[in-house]
N, C-alpha and C positions, 0 to 999 in steps of 0.2 A: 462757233457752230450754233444753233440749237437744236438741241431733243424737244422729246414731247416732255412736260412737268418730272420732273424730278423725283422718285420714288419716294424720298422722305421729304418733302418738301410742302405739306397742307397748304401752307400758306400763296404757292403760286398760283393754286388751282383758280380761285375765281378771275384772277388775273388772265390766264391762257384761253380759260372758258371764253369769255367774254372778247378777247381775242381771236378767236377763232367765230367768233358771231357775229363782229363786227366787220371779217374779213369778207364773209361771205356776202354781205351788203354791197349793191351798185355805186352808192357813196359811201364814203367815209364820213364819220361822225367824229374823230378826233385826230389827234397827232398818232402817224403809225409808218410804218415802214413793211417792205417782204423782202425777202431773201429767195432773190432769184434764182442763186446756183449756189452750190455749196461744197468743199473739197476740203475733206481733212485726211492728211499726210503724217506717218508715226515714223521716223526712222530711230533704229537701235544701232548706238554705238558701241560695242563692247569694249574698248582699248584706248590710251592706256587704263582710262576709269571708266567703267559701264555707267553708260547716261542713257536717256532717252529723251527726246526732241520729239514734238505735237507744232506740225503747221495744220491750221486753221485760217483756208480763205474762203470772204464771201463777196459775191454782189449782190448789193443792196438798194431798194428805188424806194424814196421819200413817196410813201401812199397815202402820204396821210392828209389834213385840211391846211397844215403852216409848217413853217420851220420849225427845226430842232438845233436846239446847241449842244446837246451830247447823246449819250447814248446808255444806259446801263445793263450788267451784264457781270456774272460771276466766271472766277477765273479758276484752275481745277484749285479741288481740295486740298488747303493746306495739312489739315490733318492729319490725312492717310498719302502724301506724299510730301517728300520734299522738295518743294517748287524752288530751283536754282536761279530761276532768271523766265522773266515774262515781258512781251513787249507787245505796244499792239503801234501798227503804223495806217494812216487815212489815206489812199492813194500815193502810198510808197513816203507820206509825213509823217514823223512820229508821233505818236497821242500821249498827253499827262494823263498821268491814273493817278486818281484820288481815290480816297472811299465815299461811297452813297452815304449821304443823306438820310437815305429811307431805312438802309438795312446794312449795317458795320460790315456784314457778311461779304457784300456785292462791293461792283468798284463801279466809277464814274468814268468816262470815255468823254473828256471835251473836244469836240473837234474846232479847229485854226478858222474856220468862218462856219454862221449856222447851215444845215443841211436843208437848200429847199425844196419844196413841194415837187415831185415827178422828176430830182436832181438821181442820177445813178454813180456809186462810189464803191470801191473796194477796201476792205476790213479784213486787215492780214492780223492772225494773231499768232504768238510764235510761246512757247514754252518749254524748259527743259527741265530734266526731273533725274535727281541724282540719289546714291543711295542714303539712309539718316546717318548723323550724325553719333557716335554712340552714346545708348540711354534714350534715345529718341526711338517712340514706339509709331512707326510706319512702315509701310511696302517695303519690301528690299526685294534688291534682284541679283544677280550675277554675270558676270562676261557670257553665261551660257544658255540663260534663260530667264523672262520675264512674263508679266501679266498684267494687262488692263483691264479689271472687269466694268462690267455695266452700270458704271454711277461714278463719279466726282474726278474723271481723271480729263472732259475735255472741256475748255469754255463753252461757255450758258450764253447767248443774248438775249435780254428779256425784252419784254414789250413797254412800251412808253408808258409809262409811271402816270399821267394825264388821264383824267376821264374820260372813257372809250378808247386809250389808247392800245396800241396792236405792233404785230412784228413777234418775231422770234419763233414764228413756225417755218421748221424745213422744210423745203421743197418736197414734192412726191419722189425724186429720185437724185441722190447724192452719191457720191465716191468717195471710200476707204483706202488708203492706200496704204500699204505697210514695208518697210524695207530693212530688212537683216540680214547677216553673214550668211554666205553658203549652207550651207548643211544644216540649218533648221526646219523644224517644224513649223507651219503656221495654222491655228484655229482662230476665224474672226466670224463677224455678223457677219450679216448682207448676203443677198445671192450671186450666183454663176461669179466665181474667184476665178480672175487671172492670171496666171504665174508666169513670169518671165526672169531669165537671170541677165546680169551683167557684169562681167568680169567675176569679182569675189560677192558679190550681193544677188540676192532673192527680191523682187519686187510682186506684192501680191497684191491686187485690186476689184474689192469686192460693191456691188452696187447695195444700196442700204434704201430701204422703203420704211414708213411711216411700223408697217407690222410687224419690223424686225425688231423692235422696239431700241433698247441702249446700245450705243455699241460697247462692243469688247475685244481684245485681241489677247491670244495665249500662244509664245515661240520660244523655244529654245531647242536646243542639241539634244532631242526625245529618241529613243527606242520605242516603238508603237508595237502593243500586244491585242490585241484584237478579242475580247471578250466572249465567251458561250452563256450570254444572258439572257435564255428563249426568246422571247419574241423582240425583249428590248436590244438592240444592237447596241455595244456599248465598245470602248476604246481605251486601254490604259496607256498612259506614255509615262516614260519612267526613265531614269539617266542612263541606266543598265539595264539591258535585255532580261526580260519576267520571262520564266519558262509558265505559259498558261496554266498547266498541270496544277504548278503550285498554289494557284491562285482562285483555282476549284471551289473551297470552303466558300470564301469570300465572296465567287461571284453567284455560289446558290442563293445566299444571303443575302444577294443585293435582287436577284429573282424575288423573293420572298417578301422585301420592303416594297419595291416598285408595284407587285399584285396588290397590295396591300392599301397603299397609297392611291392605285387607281380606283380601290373598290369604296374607300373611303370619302376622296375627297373627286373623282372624278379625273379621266385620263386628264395630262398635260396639254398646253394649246398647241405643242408642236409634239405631239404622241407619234412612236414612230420613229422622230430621229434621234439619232443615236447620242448615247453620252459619252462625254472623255472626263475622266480621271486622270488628275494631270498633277505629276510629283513639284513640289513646291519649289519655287529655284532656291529660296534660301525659307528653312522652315522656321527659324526665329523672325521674318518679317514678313510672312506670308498671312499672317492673318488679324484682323479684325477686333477691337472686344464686346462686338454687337453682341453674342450671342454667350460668353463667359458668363453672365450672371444667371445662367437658366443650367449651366452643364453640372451642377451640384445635384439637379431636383435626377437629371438621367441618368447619373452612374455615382457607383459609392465611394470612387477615386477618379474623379473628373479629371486634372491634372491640369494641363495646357490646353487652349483647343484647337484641335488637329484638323478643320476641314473649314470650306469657305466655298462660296459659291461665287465663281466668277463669270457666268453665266447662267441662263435657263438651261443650259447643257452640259455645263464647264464647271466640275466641282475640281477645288486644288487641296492636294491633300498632304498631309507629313510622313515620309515614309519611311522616316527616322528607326530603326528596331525594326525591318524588315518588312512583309506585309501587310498592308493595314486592312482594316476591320469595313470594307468598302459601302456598308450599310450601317456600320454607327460611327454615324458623320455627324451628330447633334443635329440642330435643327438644320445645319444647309442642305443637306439633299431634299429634307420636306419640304422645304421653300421651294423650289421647285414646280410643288403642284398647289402652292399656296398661293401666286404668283408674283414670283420673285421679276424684278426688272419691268412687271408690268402692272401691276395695282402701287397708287401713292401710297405713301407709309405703310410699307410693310413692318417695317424695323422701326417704326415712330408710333405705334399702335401705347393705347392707355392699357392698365388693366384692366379686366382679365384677356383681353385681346391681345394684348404683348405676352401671352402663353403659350398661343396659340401653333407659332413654331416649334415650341417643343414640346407639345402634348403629340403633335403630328409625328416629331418624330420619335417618342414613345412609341408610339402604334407601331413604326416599323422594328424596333428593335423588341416590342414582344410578337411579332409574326417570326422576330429569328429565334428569341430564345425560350420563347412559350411563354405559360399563362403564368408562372411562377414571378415575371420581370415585372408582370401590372402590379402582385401585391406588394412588393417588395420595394418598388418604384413611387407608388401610393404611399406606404410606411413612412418611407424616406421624406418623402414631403409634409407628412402629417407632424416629424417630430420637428419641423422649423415651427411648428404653430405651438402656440401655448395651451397648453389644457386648462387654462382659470380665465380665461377671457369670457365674460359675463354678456346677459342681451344687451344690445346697447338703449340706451337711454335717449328716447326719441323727445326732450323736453329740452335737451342741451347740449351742443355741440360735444362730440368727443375724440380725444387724442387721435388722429389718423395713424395707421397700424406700421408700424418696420417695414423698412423697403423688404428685406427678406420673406417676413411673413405675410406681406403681402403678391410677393412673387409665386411662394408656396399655393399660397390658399389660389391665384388664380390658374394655378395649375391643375388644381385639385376641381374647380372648377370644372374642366370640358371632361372630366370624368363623372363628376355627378350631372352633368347632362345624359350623360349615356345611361347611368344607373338611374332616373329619372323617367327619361323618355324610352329606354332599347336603343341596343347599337344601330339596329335595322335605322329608326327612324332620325338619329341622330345624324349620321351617314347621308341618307336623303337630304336634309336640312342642310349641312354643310356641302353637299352638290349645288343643293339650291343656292346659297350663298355665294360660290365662289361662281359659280359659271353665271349668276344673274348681274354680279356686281365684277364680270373681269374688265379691268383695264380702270375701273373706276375708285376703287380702293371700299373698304366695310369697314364698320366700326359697330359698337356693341348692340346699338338698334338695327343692324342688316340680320346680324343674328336672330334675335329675338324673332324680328318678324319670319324668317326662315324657318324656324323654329313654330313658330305660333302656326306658318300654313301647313306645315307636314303633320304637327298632333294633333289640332283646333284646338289646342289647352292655354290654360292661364301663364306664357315662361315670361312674360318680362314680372309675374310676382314672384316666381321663381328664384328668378336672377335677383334680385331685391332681398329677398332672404337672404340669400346666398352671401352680396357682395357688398351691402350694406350693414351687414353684423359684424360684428370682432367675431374671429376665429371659424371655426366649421361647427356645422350642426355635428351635437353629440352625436346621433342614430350614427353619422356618416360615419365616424371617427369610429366609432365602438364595433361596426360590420369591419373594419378590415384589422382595427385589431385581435377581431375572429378568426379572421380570414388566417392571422400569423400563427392563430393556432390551429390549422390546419384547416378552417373554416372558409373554403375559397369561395369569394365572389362570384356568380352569376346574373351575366344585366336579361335586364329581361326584354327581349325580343318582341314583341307586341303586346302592346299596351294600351287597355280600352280607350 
């Protein structure tokens, strides 16, 4: 297939850029191909071993100024799946996959004679994906329920590796197609779904545009409870029928973070439609440890972490001990309006910018449990930093600070922007950022200057104090150790 750049992937961006500039040119300037049509097919087997199988077909027309002898292109994530078997065939010929040259990550695709110029071929790619091994930390699924969320489960084609070369953008309109046992549920991208049965199987077929961004697909044997989330429409599916009643607490509190979230960082780009909360198929491989190193700074017994976003609508959760806490979700549900699936490097962010998911989702979980969670949640972060860390010494390089205390301190970070600037104007600034920079990804200068037009103030010296020193400024450290004695913080709302 390909998507648009790859959410953690910096490095493809000038490649696609540049791909996409040369496409639009009457001639071509170097080696490059398009991908005429494009169809990718998910079928789930549950029996006797739940597998899942990814076909991937494309036609492809040589657009470019000369032949090609192969092609490169990554194949899904070994990582977070384990990839059983992968094949790729050149008009129904099998292809040798080597690895790239360029990048150990990607693979090489040589095709049996070179590819020439205005020559049209079809590129089957075929994948199957089984559950790990034990001790092996990836996806697991069950005979009754699985999930592909929006990143690393379908092949990538990239663009010709040559100077001004191109290829590897989708078409404006492709097909999904999804096929499982009778009695599932099915959540995938793309608009107007199909559904048709046949015999024991469900076939669902959704059309996928450039806006829909990654795709995803979430099915299994659900119970669907339908949510009283005011305005947010929202959808639980769960193995056993939730009596909604019971689940009251939980969905006021996800009310509270979603207000909160939108007044913050600005509604979501698809505000409006609804969310599903989707019980995990198996909760020991359902998730991820993108986001493990930050659940210390939000709760004083983090444990395991229980939520993942499998979509910009599709969080998957552990519903292990009964009902869960459907608003402290760690950073995934913030990611959300952070944009998750559609800004690069979300999850690839430097410090203090890799905080920035869960300072967000801080904010929702003090809109549920009041102002007492900001000091207390500040404290927490303040004792990974050392109190004897001295000014640093601007004549000679010095020791760079513990992964820990450096995670801390950039946490502590987007709160001294708020006590700094006011929540009002901080709020603005982070609108400004995310809706001026969506679909393009930010980094610590989008802020800054976000920042610099809402206050007209000096914040990239700010930020320099701040993130260039060992440890935290005393003033900051000693107001919330006040704060624990009963001395609670108040930011200040405007600020000459």
């Amino acid at each position: 297939m390909f998507l648009p750049p790859h959410p953690r992937r910096f490095f493809f961006l000038p490649l696609i850029a540049a791909g996409i500039w040369v496409s639009s040119c009457v001639t071509p300037l170097g080696p490059g191909y398009k991908i005429e049509n494009q169809e990718i097919q998910v079928q789930f087997d549950p029996a006797p071993v739940p597998k899942i199988r990814v076909d991937a077909t494309y036609q492809l027309r040589n657009t470019g100024t000369r032949s090609v002898p192969d092609m490169q292109l990554r194949l899904p994530g070994r990582r977070r799946f384990r990839l059983a078997q992968a094949q790729a065939t050149w008009d129904g010929v099998s292809l040798r996959e080597q690895t790239s040259p360029q990048n150990p990550r990607d693979s090489l695709l040589v095709f049996p004679q070179p590819w020439r110029v205005s020559e049209e071929h079809q590129l089957h790619l075929t994948a199957e994906f089984q559950n790990p091994a034990p001790g092996e930390t990836r996806f697991t699924f069950s005979s009754t329920a699985f999930f592909l969320p929006s990143e690393g489960w379908a092949p990538e084609l990239l663009p010709s590796q040559a100077l001004f070369g191109t290829g590897g953008i989708p078409p404006k309109q492709w097909r999904l197609q999804v096929r499982v046992p009778a009695g599932f549920l099915v959540h995938l991208s793309g608009r107007s779904p199909k559904i048709s049965r046949s015999g024991s199987e469900i076939n669902v077929v959704s059309t996928q545009r450039p806006e829909d961004s990654y795709p995803f697909v979430v099915a299994g044997v659900y119970k669907e409870t339908t949510l009283d989330a005011g305005k947010q429409k929202a959808f639980l599916w769960t193995q056993a029928q939730e009596d909604a009643s019971s689940l009251r607490k939980s969905t006021d509190a996800l009310v509270r973070a979603i207000e909160t979230y939108d007044a913050v960082f600005g509604t979501r780009p698809k505000n409006g439609q609804p969310f599903w909360f989707v019980q995990c198929p198996v909760a020991e491989g359902c998730f991820s440890a993108q986001e493990s190193s930050y659940a210390n700074l939000l709760s004083a017994d983090p444990g395991a972490a229980s939520s993942e976003l499998a979509s910009l609508d599709t969080l998957m959760m552990d519903f292990h001990g009964g009902a869960p806490k459907l608003s402290a979700s760690a950073p995934s549900l913030a990611s959300s309006w952070l944009g998750y699936g559609e800004n690069p490097g979300l999850y690839e962010q430097l410090p203090p910018l890799s905080a920035f998911p869960a300072f967000a989702a801080a904010l929702g979980e003090e809109a549920i449990e009041g102002p007492s969670f900001r000091t207390e949640t500040i404290l927490r972060a303040l004792r990974m930093i050392p109190q004897t860390a001295k000014a640093a010494d601007t004549s000679r390089a010095r020791k760079p600070e513990d992964e820990t205390v450096l995670r801390a301190k950039s946490f502590l970070f987007f709160y001294a922007l708020e006590e700094r600037f006011g929540r009002d104007a901080s709020s603005r600034a982070f609108r400004h950022m995310l809706s001026a920079r969506r679909g393009h990804g930010f980094d610590l200068d989008d802020l800054i200057a976000a920042f610099e037009e809402e206050t007209h103030q000096n914040v990239a010296e700010f930020v320099r104090l701040w993130m260039k020193h060992p440890g935290v400024p005393e003033d900051f450290r000693s107001r919330y150790q006040d704060a624990s004695a009963g001395v609670l913080f108040h930011s200040r709302e405007n600020t000459p």
